[in-house]
PDB file of N, CA, C and O in Angstrom:
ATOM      1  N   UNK A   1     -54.666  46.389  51.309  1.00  0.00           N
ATOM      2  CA  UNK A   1     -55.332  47.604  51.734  1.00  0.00           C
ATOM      3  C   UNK A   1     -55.026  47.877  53.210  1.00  0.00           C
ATOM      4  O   UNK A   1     -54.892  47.068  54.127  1.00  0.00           O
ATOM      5  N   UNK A   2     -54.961  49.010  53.214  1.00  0.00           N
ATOM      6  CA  UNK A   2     -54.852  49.865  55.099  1.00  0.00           C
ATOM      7  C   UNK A   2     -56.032  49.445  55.925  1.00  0.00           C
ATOM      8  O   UNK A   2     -57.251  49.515  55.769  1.00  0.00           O
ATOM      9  N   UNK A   3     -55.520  49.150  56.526  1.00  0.00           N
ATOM     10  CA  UNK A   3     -56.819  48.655  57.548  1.00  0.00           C
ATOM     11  C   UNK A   3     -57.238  50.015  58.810  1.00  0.00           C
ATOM     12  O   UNK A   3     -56.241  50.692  59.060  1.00  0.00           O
ATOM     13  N   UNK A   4     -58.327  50.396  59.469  1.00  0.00           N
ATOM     14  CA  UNK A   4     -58.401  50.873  60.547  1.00  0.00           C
ATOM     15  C   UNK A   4     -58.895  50.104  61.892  1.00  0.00           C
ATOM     16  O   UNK A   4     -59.690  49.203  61.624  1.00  0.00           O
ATOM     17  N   UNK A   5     -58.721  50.193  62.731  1.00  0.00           N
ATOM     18  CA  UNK A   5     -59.806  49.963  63.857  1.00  0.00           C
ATOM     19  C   UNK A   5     -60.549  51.738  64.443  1.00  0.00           C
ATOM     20  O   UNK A   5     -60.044  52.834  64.686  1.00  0.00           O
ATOM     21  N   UNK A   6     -62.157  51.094  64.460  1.00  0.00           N
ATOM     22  CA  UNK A   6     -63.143  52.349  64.948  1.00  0.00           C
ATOM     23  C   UNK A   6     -63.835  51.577  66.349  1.00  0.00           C
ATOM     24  O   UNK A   6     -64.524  50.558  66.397  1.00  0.00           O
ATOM     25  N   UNK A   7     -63.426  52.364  67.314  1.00  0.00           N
ATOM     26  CA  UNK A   7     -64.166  52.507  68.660  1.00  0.00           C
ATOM     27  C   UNK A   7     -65.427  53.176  68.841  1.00  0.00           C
ATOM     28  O   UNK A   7     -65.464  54.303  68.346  1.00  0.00           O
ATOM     29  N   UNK A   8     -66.258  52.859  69.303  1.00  0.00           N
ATOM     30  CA  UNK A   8     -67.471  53.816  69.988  1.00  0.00           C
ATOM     31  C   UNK A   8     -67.142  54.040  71.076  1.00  0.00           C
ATOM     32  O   UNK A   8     -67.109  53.140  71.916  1.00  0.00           O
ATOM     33  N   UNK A   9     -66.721  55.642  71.430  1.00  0.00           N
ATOM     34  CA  UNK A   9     -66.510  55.926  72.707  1.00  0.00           C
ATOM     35  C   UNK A   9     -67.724  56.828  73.571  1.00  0.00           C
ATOM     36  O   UNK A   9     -67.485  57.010  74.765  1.00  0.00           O
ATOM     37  N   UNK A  10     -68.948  57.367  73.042  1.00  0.00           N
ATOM     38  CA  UNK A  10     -70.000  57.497  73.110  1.00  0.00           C
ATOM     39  C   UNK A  10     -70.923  57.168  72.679  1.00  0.00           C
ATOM     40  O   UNK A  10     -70.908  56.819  71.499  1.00  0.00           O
ATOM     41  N   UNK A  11     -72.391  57.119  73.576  1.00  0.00           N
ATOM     42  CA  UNK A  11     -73.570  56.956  73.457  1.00  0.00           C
ATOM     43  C   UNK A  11     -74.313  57.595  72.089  1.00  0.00           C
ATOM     44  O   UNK A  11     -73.867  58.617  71.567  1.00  0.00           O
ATOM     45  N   UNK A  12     -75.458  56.910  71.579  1.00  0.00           N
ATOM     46  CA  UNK A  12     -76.019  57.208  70.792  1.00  0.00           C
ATOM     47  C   UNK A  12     -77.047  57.825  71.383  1.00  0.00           C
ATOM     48  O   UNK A  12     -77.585  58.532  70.530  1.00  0.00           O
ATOM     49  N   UNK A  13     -77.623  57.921  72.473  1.00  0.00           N
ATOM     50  CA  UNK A  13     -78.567  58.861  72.918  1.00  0.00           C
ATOM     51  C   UNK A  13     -79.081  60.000  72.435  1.00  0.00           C
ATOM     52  O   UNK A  13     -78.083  60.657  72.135  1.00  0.00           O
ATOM     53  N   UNK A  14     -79.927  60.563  72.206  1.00  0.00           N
ATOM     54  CA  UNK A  14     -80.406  62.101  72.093  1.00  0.00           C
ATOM     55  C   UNK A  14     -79.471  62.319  70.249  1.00  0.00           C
ATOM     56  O   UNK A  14     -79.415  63.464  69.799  1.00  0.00           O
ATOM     57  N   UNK A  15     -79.065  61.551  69.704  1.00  0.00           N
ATOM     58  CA  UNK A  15     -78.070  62.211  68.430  1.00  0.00           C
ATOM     59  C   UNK A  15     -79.478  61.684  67.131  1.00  0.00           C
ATOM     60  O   UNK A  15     -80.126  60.669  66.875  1.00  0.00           O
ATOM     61  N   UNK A  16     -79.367  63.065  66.638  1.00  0.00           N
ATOM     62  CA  UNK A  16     -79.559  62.541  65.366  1.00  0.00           C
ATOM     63  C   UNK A  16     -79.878  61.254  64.595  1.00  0.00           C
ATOM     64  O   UNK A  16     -78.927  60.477  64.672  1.00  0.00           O
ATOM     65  N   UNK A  17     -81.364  60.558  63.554  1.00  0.00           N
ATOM     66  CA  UNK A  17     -80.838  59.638  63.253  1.00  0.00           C
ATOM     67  C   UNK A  17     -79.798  59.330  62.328  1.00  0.00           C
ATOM     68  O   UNK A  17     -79.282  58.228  62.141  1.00  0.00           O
ATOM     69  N   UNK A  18     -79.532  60.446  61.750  1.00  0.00           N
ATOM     70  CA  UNK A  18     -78.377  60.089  60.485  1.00  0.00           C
ATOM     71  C   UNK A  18     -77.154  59.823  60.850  1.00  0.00           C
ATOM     72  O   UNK A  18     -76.344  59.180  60.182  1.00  0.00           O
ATOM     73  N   UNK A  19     -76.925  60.431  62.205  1.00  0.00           N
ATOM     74  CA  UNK A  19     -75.980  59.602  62.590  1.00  0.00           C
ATOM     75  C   UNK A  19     -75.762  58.520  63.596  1.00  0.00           C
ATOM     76  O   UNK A  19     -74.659  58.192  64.033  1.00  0.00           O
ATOM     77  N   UNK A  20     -77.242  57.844  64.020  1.00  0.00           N
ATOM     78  CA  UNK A  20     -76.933  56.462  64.277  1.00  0.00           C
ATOM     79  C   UNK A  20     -76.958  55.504  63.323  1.00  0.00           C
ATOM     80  O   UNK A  20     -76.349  54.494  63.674  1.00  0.00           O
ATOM     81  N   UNK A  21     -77.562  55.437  61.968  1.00  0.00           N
ATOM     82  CA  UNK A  21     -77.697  55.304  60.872  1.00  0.00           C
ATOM     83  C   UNK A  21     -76.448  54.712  60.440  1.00  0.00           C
ATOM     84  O   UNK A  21     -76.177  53.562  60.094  1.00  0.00           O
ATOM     85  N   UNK A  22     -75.753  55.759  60.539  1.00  0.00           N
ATOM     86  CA  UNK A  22     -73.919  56.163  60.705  1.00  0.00           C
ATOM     87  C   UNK A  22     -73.199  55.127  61.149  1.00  0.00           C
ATOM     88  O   UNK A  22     -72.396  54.396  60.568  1.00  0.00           O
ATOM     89  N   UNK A  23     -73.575  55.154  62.216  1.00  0.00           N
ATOM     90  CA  UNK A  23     -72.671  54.513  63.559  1.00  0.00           C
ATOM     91  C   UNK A  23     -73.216  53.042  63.525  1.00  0.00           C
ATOM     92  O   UNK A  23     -72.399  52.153  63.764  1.00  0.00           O
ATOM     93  N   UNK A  24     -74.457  52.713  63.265  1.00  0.00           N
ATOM     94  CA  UNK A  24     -75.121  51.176  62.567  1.00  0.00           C
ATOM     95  C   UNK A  24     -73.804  50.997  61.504  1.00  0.00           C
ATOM     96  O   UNK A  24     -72.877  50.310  61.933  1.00  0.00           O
ATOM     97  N   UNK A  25     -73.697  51.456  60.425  1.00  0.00           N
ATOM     98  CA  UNK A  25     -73.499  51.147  58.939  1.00  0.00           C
ATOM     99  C   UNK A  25     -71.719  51.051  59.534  1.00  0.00           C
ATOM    100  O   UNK A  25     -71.055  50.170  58.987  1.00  0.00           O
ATOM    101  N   UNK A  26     -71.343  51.503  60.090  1.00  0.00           N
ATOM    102  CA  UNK A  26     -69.862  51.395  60.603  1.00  0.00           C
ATOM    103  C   UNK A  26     -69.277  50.329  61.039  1.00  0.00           C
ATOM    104  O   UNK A  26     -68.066  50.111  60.998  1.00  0.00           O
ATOM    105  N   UNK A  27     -70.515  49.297  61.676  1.00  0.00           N
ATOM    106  CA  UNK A  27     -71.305  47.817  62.639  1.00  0.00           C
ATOM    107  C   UNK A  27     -70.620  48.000  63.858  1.00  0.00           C
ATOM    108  O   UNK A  27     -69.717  47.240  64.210  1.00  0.00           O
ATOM    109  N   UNK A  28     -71.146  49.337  64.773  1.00  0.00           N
ATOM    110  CA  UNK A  28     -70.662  49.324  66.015  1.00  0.00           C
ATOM    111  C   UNK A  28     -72.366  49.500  66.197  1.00  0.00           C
ATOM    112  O   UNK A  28     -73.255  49.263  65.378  1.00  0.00           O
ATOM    113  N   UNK A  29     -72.452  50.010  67.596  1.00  0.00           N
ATOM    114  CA  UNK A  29     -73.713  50.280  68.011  1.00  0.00           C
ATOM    115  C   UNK A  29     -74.493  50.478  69.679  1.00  0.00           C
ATOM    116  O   UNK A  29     -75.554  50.809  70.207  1.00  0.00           O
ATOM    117  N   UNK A  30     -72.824  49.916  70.065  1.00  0.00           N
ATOM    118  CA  UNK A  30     -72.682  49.947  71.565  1.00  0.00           C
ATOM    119  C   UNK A  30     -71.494  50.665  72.124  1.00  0.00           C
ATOM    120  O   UNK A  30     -70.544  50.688  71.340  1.00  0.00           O
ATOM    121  N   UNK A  31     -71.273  51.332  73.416  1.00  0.00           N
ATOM    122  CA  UNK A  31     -70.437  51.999  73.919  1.00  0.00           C
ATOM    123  C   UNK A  31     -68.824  50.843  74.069  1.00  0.00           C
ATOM    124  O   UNK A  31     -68.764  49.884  74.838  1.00  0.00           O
ATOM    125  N   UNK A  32     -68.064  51.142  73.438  1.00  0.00           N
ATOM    126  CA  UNK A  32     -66.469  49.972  73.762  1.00  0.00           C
ATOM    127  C   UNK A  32     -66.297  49.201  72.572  1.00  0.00           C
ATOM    128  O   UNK A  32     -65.233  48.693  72.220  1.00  0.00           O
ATOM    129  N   UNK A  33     -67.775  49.113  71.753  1.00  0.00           N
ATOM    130  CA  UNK A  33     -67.312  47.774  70.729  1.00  0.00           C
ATOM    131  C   UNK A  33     -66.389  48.342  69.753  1.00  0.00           C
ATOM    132  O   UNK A  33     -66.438  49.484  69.294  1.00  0.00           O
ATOM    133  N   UNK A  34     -65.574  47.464  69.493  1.00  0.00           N
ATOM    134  CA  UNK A  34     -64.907  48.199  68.157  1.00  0.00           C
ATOM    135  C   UNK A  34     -64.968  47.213  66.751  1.00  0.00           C
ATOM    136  O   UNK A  34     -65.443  46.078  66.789  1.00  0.00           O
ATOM    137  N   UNK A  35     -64.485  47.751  65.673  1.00  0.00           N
ATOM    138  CA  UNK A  35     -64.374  46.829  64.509  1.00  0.00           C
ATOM    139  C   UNK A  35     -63.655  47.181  63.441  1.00  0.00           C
ATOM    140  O   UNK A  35     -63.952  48.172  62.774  1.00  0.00           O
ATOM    141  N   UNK A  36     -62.623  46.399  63.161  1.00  0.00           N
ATOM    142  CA  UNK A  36     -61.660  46.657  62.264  1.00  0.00           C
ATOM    143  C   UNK A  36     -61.936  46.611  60.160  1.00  0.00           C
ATOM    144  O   UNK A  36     -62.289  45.675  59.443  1.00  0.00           O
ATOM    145  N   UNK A  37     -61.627  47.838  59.866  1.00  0.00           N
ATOM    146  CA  UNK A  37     -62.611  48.172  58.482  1.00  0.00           C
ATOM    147  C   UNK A  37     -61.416  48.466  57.650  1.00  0.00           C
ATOM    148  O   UNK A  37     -60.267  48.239  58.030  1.00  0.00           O
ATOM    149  N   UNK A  38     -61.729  48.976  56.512  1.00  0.00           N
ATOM    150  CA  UNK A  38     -60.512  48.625  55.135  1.00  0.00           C
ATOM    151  C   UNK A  38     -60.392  50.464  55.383  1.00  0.00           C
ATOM    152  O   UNK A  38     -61.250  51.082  56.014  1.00  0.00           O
ATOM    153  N   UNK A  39     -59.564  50.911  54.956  1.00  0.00           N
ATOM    154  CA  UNK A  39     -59.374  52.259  54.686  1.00  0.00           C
ATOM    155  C   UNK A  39     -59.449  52.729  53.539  1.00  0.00           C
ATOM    156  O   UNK A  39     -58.516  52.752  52.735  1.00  0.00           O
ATOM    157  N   UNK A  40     -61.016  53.317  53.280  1.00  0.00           N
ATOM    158  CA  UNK A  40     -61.335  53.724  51.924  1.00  0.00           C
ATOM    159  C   UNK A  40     -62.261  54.928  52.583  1.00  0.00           C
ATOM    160  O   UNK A  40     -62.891  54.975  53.639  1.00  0.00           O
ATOM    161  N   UNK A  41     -62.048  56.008  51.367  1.00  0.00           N
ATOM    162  CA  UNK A  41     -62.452  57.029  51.349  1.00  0.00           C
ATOM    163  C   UNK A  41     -64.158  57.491  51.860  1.00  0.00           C
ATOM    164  O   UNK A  41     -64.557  58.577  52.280  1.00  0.00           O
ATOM    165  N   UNK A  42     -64.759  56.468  51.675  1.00  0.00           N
ATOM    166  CA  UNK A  42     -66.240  55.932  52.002  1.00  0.00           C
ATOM    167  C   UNK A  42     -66.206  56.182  53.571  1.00  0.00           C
ATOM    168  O   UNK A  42     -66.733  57.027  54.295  1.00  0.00           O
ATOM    169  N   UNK A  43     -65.193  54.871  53.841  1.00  0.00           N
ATOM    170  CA  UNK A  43     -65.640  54.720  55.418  1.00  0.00           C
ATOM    171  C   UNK A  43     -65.080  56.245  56.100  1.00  0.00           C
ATOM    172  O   UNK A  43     -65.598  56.892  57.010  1.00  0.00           O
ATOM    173  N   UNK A  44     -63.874  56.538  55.327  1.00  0.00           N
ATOM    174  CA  UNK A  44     -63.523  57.819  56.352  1.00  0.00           C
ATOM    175  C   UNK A  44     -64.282  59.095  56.303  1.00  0.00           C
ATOM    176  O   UNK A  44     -64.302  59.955  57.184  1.00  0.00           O
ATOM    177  N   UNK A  45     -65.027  59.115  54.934  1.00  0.00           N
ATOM    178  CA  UNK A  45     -65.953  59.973  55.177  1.00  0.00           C
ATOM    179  C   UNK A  45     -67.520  59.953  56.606  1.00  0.00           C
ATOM    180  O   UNK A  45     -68.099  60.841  57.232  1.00  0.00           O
ATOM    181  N   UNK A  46     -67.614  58.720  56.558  1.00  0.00           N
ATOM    182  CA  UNK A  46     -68.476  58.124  57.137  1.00  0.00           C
ATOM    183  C   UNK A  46     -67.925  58.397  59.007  1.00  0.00           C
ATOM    184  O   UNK A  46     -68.595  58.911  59.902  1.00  0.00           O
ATOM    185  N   UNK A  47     -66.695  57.908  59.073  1.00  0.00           N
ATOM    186  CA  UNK A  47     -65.887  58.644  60.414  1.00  0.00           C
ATOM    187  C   UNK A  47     -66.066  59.680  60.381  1.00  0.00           C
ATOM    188  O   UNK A  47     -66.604  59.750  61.485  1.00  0.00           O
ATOM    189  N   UNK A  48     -66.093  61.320  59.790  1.00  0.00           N
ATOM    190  CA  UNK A  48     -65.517  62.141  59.906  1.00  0.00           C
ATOM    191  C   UNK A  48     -67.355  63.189  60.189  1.00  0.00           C
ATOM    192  O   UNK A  48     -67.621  64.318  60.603  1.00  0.00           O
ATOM    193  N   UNK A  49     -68.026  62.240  59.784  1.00  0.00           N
ATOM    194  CA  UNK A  49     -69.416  62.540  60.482  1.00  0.00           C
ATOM    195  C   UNK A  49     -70.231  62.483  61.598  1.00  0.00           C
ATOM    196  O   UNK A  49     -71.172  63.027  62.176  1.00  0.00           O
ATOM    197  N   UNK A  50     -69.179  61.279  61.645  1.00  0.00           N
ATOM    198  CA  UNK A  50     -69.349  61.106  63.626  1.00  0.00           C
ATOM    199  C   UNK A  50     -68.050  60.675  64.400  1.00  0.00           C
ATOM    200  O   UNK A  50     -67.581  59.684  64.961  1.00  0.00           O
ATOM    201  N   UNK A  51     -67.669  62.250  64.053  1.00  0.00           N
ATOM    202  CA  UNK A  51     -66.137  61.863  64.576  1.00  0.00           C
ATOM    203  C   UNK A  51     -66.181  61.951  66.184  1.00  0.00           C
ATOM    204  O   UNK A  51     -65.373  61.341  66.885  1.00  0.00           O
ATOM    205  N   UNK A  52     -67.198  62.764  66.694  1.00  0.00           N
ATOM    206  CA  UNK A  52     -67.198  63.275  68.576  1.00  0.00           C
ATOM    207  C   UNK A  52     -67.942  61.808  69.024  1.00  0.00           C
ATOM    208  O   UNK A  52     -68.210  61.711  70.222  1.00  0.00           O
ATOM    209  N   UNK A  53     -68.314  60.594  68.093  1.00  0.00           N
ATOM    210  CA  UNK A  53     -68.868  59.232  68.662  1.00  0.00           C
ATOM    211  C   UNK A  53     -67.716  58.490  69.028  1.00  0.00           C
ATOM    212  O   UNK A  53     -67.597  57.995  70.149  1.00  0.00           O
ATOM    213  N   UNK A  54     -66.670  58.367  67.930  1.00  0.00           N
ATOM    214  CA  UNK A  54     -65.509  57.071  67.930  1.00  0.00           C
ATOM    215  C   UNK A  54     -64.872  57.809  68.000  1.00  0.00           C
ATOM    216  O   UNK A  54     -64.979  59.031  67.902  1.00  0.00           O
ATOM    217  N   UNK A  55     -63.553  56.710  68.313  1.00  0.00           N
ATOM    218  CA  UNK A  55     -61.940  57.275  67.665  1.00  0.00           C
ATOM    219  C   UNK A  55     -61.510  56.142  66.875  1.00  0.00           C
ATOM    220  O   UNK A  55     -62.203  55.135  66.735  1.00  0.00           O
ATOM    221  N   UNK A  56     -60.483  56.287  66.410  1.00  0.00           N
ATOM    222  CA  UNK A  56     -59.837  55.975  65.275  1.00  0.00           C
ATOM    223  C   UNK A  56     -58.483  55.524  65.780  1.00  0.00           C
ATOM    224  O   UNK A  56     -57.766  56.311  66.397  1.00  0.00           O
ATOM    225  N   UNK A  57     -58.115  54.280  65.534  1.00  0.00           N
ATOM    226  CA  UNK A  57     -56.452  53.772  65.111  1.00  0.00           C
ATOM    227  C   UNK A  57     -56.155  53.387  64.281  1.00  0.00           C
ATOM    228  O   UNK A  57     -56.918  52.576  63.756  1.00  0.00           O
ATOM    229  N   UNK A  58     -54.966  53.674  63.662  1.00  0.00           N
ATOM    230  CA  UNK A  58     -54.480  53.329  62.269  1.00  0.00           C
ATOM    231  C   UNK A  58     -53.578  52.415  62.403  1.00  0.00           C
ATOM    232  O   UNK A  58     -52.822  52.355  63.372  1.00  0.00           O
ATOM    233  N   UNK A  59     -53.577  51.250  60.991  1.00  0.00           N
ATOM    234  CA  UNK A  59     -52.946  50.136  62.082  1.00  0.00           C
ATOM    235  C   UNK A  59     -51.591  50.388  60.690  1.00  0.00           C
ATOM    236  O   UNK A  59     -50.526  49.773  60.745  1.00  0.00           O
TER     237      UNK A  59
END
């Protein structure tokens, strides 16, 4: 399977809980951490909800 790495490049402050919820379930939760996840349709939906939080590399 394709792997990604997801960054948190912003704060969870002031957002929505559904999308810290989000950004929990992703297992980031802090500004820099990152964590490398399988590339399935799930998680990228799950990116594409809090896409202005992380970025994305495709490995």
């Amino acid at each position: 399977m394709a792997k990604i790495i997801v960054k948190q490049v912003k704060s969870l402050i002031a957002r929505p809980e559904s999308q810290r919820k989000i950004v929990m379930a992703l297992g980031l939760g802090r500004i820099g951490k990152t964590k490398e996840l399988t590339d399935t349709p799930a998680v990228r939906g799950m990116i594409a909800k809090v896409s202005h939080l992380v970025s994305v590399v495709e490995q």
